[in-house]
C-alpha positions in Angstrom: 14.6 126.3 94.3 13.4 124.0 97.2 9.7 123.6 97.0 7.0 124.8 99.8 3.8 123.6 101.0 1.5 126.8 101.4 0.6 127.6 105.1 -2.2 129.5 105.2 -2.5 129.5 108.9 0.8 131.4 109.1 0.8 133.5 106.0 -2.7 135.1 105.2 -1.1 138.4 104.1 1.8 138.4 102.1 4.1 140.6 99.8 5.2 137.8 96.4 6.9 138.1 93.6 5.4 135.9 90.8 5.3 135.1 87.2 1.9 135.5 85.9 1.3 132.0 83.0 0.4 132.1 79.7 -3.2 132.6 79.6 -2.8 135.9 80.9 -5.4 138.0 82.7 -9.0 137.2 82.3 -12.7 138.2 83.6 -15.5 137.6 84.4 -18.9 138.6 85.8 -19.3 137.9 89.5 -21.6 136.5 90.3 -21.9 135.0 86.6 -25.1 137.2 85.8 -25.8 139.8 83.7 -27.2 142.4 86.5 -24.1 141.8 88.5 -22.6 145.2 88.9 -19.3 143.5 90.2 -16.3 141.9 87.7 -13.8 139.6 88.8 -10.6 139.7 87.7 -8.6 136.6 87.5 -5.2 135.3 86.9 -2.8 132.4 87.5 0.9 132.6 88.7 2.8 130.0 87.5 5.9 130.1 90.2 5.6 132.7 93.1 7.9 133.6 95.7 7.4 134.8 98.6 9.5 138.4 99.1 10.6 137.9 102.1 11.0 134.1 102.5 10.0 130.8 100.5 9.7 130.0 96.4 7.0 128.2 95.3 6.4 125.7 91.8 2.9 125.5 92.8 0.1 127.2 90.4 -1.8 130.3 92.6 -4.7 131.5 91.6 -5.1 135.2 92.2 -8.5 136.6 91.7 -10.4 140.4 92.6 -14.2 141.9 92.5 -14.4 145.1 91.2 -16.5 147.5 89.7 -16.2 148.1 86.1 -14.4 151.0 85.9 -11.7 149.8 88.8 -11.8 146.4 86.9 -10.5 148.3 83.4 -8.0 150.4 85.5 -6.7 147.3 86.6 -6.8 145.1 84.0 -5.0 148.0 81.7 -1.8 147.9 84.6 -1.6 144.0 84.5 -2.0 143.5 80.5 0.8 142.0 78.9 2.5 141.8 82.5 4.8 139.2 82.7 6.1 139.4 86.2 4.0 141.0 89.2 4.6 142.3 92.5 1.5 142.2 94.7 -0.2 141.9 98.1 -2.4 139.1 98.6 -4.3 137.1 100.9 -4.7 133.6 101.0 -8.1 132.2 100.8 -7.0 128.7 100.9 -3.2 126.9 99.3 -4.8 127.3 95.8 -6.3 131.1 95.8 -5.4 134.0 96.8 -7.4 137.6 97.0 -5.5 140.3 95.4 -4.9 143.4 98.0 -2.7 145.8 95.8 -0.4 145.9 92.9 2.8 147.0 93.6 4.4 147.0 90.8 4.5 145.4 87.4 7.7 144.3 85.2 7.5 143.5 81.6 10.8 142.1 80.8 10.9 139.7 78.2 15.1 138.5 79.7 13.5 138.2 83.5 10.8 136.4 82.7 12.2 133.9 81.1 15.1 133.4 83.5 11.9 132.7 85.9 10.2 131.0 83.6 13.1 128.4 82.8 13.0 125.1 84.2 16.6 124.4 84.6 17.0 128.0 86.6 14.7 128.6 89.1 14.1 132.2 90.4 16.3 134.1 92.7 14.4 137.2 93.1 15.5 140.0 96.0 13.0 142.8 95.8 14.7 146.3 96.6 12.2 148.9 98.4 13.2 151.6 96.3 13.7 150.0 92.7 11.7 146.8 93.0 12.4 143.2 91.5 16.1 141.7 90.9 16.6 138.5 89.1 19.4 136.4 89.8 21.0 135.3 86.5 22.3 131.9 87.0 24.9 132.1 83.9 26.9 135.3 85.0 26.0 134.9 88.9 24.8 138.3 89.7 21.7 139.7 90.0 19.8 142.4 87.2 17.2 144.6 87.8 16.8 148.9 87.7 17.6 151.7 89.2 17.1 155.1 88.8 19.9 157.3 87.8 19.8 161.0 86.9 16.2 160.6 86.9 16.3 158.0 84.5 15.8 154.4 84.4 18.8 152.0 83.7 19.8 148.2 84.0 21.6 147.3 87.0 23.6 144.9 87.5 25.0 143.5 91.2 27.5 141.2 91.6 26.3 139.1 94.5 25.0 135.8 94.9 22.8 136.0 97.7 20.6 138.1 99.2 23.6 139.1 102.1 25.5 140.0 99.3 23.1 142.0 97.7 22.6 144.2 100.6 25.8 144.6 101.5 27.1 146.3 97.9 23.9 148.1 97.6 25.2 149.6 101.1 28.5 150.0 100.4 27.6 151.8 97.1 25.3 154.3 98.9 27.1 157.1 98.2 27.1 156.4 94.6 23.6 157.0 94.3 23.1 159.7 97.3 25.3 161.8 94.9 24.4 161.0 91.6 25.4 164.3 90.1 28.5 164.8 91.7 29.8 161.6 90.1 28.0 162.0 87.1 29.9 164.7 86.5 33.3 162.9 87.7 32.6 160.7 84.9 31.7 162.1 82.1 34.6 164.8 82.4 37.3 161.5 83.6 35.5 160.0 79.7 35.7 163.1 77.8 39.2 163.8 78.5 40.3 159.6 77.8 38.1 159.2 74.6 37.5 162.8 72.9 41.2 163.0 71.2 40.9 159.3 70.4 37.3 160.4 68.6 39.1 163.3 67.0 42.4 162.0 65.6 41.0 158.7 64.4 37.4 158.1 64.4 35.8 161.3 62.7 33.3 160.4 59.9 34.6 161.7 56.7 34.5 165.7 56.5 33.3 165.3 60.0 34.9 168.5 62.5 36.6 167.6 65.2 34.1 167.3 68.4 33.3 169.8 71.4 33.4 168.2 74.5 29.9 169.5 75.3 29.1 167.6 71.8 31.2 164.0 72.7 29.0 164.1 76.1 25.4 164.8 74.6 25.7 161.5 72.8 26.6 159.7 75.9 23.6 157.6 76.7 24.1 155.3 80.1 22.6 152.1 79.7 23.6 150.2 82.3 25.8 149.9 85.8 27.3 147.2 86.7 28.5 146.9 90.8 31.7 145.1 91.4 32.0 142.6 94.2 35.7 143.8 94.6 34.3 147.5 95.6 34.5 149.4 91.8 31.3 150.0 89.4 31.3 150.1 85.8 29.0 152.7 84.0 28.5 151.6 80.6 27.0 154.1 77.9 25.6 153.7 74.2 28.1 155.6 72.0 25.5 156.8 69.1 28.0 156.3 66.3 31.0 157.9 67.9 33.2 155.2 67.7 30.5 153.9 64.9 28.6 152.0 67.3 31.3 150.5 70.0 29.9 150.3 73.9 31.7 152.9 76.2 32.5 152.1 79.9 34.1 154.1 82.1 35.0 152.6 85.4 35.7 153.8 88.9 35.5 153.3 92.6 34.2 155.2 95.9 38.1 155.2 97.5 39.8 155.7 94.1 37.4 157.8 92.0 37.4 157.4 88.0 39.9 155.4 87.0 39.6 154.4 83.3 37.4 154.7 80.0 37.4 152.6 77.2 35.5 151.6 73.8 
């Protein structure tokens, strides 16, 4: 991460990413008195990057005035926060006013990616599923996505922001028909992995399965998209194969084309 001097001239109004420091959120009376009706609410980001362009190392100061009752609202959103996505304006290259809060992430793995020293933050925000960290060890970015109206980890193989796009495009589809494949793959699992469950990994006295029974104790966890064009759904067993990951894997051209424990 190359670092920037702050232009205030050129970027009073911005959309960042940042990670908020240790001290976390604090208040305070503004102006410092008690018959101030007003409460500022104040906190530090440790790095920032801009969404749309530069990173920054440099501490930012991010501060509001509020009533009380907007004040709590807020201050309930951002507690325990560890990364933030938020409008600002700059006030100067040390402070910033807070405009809105776009979205808060409390993940203990992506903070501390952006935390760490030795790998500095790769974040591409997505305008439908928010923040992706770049993980410098396996080289692809993580975030989430919704899926079947529920929230699970997504992983895209891409090393840039280019690259990012591009599969997220190429994987449309996927996602514009969610239940369509959904239902691809659960049948393509069930019909790989149910006789395995039922000639070898029944608990003892256990009955053989259903397949409506195998599926309900599918849960997906996470989706992993392939720079070579396949995905990989992967799905928390609960104690069918006593506690083994299933993935099941596939592409748009060639369908479902294997599960596995």
């Amino acid at each position: 991460m190359t670092t920037q001097t702050v232009d205030t001239d050129t970027m009073l109004v911005k959309n960042i990413i940042g990670a908020i420091d240790e001290d976390g959120v604090r208040e305070e009376r503004h102006p410092p008195s008690e018959s101030s009706s007003l409460w500022r609410l104040n906190f530090v980001l440790r790095v920032w990057k801009e969404v749309d362009g530069h990173n920054y190392e440099e501490n930012l100061r991010i501060q509001k005035d509020l009533n009380k009752e907007d004040f709590d609202a807020l201050f309930e959103k951002l507690r325990d926060k560890d990364l933030v996505y938020i409008t600002v304006r700059f006030l100067d290259y040390q402070t910033a006013e807070l405009i809105a809060l776009n979205e808060t992430i409390n993940d203990e793995e992506l903070s501390k990616k952006f935390f760490e020293d030795d790998i500095k933050p790769q974040i591409i925000h997505h305008p439908q599923w928010g923040a992706f960290v770049f993980n410098n060890v396996v080289k692809w970015f993580e975030g989430h996505a919704s899926w079947m109206d529920q929230k699970v980890t997504l992983y895209v193989d891409a090393t840039d922001e280019d690259s990012f796009s591009y599969l997220l495009d190429q994987n449309q589809p996927l996602f514009a028909e969610q239940s369509q494949w959904m239902e691809r793959i659960l049948a393509f699992t069930v019909a790989k992995l149910l006789p395995l469950k039922n000639d070898s990994w029944l608990h003892e006295d256990q009955d053989p399965l259903t397949p409506q029974e195998f599926i309900d104790k599918l849960e997906l966890e996470t989706i992993l998209l392939d720079k070579d064009g396949s995905f990989y759904f992967t799905f928390n067993d609960h104690d069918l194969f006593w506690g083994h990951t299933i993935s099941t894997l596939g592409s748009l051209e060639q369908g479902i084309t294997d599960s596995s424990i």
